[in-house]
C-alpha positions in Angstrom: -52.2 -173.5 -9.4 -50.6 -170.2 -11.6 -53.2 -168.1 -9.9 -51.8 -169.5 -6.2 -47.9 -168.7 -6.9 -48.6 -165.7 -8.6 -50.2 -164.7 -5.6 -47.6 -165.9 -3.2 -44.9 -164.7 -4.8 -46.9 -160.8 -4.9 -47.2 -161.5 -1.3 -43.7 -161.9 -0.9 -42.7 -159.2 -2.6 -44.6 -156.9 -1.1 -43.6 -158.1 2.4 -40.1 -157.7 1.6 -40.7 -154.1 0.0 -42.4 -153.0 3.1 -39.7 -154.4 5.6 -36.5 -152.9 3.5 -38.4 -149.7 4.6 -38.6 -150.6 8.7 -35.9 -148.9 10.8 -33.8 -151.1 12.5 -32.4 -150.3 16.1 -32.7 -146.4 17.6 -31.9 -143.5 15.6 -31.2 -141.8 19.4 -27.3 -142.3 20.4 -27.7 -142.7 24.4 -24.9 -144.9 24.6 -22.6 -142.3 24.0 -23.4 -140.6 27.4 -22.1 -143.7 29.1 -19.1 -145.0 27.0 -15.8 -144.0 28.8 -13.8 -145.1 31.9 -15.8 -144.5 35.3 -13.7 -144.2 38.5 -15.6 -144.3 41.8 -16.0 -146.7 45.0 -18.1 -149.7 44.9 -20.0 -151.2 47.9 -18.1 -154.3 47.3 -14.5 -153.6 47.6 -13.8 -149.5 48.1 -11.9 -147.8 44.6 -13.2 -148.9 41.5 -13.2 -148.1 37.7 -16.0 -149.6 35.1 -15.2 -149.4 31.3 -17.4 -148.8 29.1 -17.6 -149.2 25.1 -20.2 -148.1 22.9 -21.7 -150.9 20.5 -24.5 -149.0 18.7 -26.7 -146.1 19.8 -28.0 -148.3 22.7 -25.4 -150.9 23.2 -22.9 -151.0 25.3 -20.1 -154.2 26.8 -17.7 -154.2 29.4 -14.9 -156.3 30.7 -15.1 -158.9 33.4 -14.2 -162.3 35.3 -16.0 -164.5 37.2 -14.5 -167.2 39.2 -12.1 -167.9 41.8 -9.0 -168.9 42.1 -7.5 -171.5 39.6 -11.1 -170.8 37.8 -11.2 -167.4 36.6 -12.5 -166.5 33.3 -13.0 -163.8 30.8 -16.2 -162.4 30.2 -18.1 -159.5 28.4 -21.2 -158.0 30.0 -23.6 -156.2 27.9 -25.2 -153.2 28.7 -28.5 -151.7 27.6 -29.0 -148.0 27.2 -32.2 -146.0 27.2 -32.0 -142.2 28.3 -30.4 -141.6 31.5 -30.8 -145.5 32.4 -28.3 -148.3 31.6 -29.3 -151.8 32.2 -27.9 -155.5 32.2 -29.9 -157.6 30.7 -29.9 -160.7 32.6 -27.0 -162.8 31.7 -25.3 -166.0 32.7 -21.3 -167.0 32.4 -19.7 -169.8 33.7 -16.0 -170.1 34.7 -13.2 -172.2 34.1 -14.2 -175.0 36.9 -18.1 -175.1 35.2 -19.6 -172.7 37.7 -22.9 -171.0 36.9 -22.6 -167.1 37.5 -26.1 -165.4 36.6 -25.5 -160.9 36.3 -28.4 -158.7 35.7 -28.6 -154.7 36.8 -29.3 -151.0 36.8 -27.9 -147.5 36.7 -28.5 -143.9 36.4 -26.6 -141.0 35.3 -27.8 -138.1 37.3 -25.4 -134.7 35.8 -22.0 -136.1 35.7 -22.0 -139.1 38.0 -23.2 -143.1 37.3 -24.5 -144.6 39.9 -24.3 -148.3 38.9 -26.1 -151.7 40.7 -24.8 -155.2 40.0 -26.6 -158.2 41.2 -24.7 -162.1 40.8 -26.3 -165.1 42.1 -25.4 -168.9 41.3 -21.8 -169.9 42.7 -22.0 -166.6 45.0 -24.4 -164.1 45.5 -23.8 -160.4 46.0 -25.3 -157.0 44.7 -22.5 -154.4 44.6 -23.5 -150.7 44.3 -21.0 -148.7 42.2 -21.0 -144.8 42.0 -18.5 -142.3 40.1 -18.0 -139.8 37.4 -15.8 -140.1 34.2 
């Protein structure tokens, strides 16, 4: 039974020695790139401006609502970074009246200007193309 702890407890320590040594998260910084205020037109509604702040090197979140009237609520959307691509990751709010509002999308910065899709489904559905520079 000595032999069996001994053994676990070598095995424990040698897992925890090797994972202090694993990087976590990207040592690349592409959310810098993309953090800042974008002013532009959207498909959805003419002039528009998207805010961006950096998290981490790959992180980003933004400011929202979903909702209608007498429901609005705050949200924060978080955006995933990777080269010259952002994406949001698939996420779901619901506002103050218990309305289900799933977002997910892309963009790409091409030079100096972010072209940005937004998809929403659940209490309305809509995919809104933004494009604009810093």
């Amino acid at each position: 039974m000595k032999k069996t702890v001994q053994i676990i407890s070598l095995a424990l320590v040698t897992f925890f020695a090797f994972s202090g040594c694993t990087k976590s998260g990207s040592s690349t910084d592409y959310a810098t790139q993309f953090a800042g205020t974008w002013t532009g037109t959207s498909s959805c509604g003419g002039t528009a401006s998207i805010t961006l702040t950096r998290v981490n090197n790959t992180t980003l979140t933004s400011s929202g609502s979903v909702g209608g009237t007498g429901c609005v609520k705050s949200v924060t959307l978080n955006h995933t970074a990777s080269g010259n691509t952002l994406t949001i990751p698939t996420q779901t709010f619901t506002d103050g009246c218990g309305n289900s509002y799933t977002i997910s999308g892309s963009g790409v910065l091409s030079g100096s200007t972010l072209t940005y899709t937004e998809n929403v489904t659940g209490a309305v559905t809509a995919s809104c193309v933004f494009t604009g520079t810093k």
